[in-house]
Structure formats: structure tokens, C-alpha cells
C-alpha positions in Angstrom: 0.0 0.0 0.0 1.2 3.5 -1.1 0.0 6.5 1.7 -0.5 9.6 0.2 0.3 12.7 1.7 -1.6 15.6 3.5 -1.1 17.6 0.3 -3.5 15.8 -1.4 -6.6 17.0 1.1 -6.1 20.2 0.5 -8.3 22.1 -2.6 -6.9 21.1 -6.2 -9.0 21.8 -9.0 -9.8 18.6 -12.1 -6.7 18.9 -14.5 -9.5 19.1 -17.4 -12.0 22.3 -16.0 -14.8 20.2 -18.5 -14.5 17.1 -16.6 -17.3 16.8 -14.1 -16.5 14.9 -10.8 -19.7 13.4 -9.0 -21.0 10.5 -7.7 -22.4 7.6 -9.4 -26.4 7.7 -10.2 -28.5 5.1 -10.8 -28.7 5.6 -14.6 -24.9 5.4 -15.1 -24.9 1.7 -14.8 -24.5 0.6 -18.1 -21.6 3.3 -18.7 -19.9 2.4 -15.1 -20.4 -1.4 -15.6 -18.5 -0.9 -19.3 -15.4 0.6 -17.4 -15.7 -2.1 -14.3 -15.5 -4.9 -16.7 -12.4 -2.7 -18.4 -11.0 -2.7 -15.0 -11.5 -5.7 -14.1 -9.8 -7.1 -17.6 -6.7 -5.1 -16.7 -6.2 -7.3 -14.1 -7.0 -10.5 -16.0 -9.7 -10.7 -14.7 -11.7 -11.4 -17.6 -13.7 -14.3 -19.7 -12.9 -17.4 -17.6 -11.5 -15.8 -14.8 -14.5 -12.8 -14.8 -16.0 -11.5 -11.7 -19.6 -13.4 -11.4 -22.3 -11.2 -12.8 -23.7 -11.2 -9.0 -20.4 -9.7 -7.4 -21.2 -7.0 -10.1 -24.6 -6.4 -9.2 -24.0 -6.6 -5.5 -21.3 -4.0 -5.7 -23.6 -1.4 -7.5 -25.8 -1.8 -5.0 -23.6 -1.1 -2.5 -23.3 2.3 -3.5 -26.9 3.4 -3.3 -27.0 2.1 0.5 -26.6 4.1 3.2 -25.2 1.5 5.2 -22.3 0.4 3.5 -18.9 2.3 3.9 -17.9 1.7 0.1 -18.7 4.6 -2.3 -18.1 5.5 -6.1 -17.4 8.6 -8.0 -17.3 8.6 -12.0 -15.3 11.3 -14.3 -17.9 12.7 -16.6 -17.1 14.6 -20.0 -19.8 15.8 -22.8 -22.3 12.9 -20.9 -19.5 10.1 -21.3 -18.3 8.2 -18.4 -14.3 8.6 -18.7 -12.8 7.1 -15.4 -14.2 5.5 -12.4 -13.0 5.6 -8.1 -14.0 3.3 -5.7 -13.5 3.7 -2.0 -14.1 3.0 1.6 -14.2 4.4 4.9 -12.7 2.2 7.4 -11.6 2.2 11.0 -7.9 2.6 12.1 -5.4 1.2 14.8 -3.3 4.2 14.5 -5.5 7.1 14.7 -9.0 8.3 15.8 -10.4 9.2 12.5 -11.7 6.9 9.4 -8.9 5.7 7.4 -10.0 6.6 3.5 -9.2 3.4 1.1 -8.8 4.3 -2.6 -9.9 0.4 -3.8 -10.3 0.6 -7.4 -9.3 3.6 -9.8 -9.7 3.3 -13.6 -10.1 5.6 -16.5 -10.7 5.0 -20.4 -7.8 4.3 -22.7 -8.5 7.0 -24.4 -7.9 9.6 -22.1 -5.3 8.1 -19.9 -2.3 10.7 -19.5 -4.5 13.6 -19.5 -4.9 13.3 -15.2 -8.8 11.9 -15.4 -7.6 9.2 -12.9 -6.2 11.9 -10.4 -9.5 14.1 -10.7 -12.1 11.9 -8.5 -9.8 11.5 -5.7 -8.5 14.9 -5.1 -12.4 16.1 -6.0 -13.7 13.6 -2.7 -10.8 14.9 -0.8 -11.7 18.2 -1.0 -14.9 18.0 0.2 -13.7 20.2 3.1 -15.4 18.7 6.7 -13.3 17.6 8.9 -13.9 13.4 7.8 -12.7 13.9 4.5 -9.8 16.5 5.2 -8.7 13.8 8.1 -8.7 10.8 6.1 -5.4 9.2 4.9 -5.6 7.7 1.4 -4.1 4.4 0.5 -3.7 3.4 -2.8 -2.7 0.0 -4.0 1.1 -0.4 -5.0 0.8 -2.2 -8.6 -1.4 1.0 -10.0 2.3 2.9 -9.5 4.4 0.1 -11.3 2.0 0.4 -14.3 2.5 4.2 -14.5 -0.2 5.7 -16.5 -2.2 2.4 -17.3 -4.7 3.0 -14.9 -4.4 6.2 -13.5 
């Protein structure tokens, strides 16, 4: 795990001012799933070896319930879903405040380089209360060693 630091909770604007940063809706679904399955076939994880259709279903619906700590944000352009975040709150042995884990981040080949992937994070970070400013982000260590593939 990679911990980011501090400097990414403070306010950072999108590197594309066109790209909107929100969370997911209801009606993305067929956009978000076509960047999950992208995702998920970046990490071979595709025809044989594919997620189940129900681990797909049952994560969407994690982010419309309150009750679960896992979230999603999508990078928006001209109505086109161009990236994707996933992340969750959790609880912390070292300090009193949630822990923020960055658990999937993905953006279109065709816009990779252009700093998409970085938008969604530093857009949730920013949020300004005192939970999101707080929260240390961990990001998954083989996302560096691929460079730009996925962020």
C-alpha cells in the first residue's frame, strides 16, 4: 500500500475544468459497468476468470445504501463516463479518525495521460469537513508500477 500525503486534502482543481467529478447515479450503470468490466480485464480478470455477474450487481448496489462504507465517484465529459474511483471508509489502529481506502481507480484508454484518474480523488478529498480532510488515502502499489495504465 502507497499512503498519500496531507497535500492531497487540500483544494486542487480537475486537470480538465470540463470534466465533471460526481457520484455515481442510478442511470450510469450501463456506462460504469463498461469501465468495471475494463477494470476488471486489466487485471486478467476477464472471460474465464470474470468476476460473477452477481459480485457486479451486488457492488452497485452497495453504493446506493446508506449502510455500507464503500462509495463510487465517475469522471464525466460531454455525458460520457471517462474514469471511475471506488472507496471506503474504514476504522484505524493508529489514529481516531476513518482511514479513507482508494480500492479501485480506472479511467478509459482513451484519455489516460491527460490526469482523469487523479481528478475523482483529489475532487472527494476536497470536500472540506473535517472526515474527508482527516482521512489518509491508501492506494494500491501495482497502480504505481503500471504508471499511466490505470491512473
Amino acid at each position: 500500500m502507497v499512503s498519500l500525503s496531507s497535500q492531497w486534502c487540500h483544494p486542487m482543481s480537475p486537470p480538465d475544468p470540463h470534466a465533471l467529478i460526481r457520484s455515481v447515479v442510478a442511470d450510469d450503470f450501463g456506462a460504469w459497468k463498461h469501465l468495471w468490466d475494463s477494470y476488471n480485464a486489466f487485471y486478467a480478470r476477464a472471460g474465464p476468470t470474470a468476476l460473477p455477474l452477481e459480485i457486479t450487481k451486488m457492488t452497485w448496489s452497495r453504493f446506493f445504501d446508506a449502510y455500507e462504507p464503500v462509495h463510487a465517484m465517475v469522471a464525466e465529459k460531454s455525458g460520457e463516463l471517462l474514469g471511475l474511483v471506488h472507496y471506503l471508509f474504514h476504522r484505524s489502529t493508529i489514529q481516531i479518525t476513518p482511514t479513507c481506502y482508494l480500492q479501485d481507480l480506472f479511467t478509459a484508454e482513451a484519455v489516460r495521460g491527460q490526469g482523469i484518474g487523479k481528478a475523482p480523488h483529489r475532487s472527494r478529498l476536497r470536500k472540506g469537513n473535517g472526515r474527508w480532510r482527516a482521512a489518509g488515502v491508501l492506494a494500491h502499489s501495482r497502480n504505481k508500477r503500471y504508471g499511466d495504465a490505470v491512473i
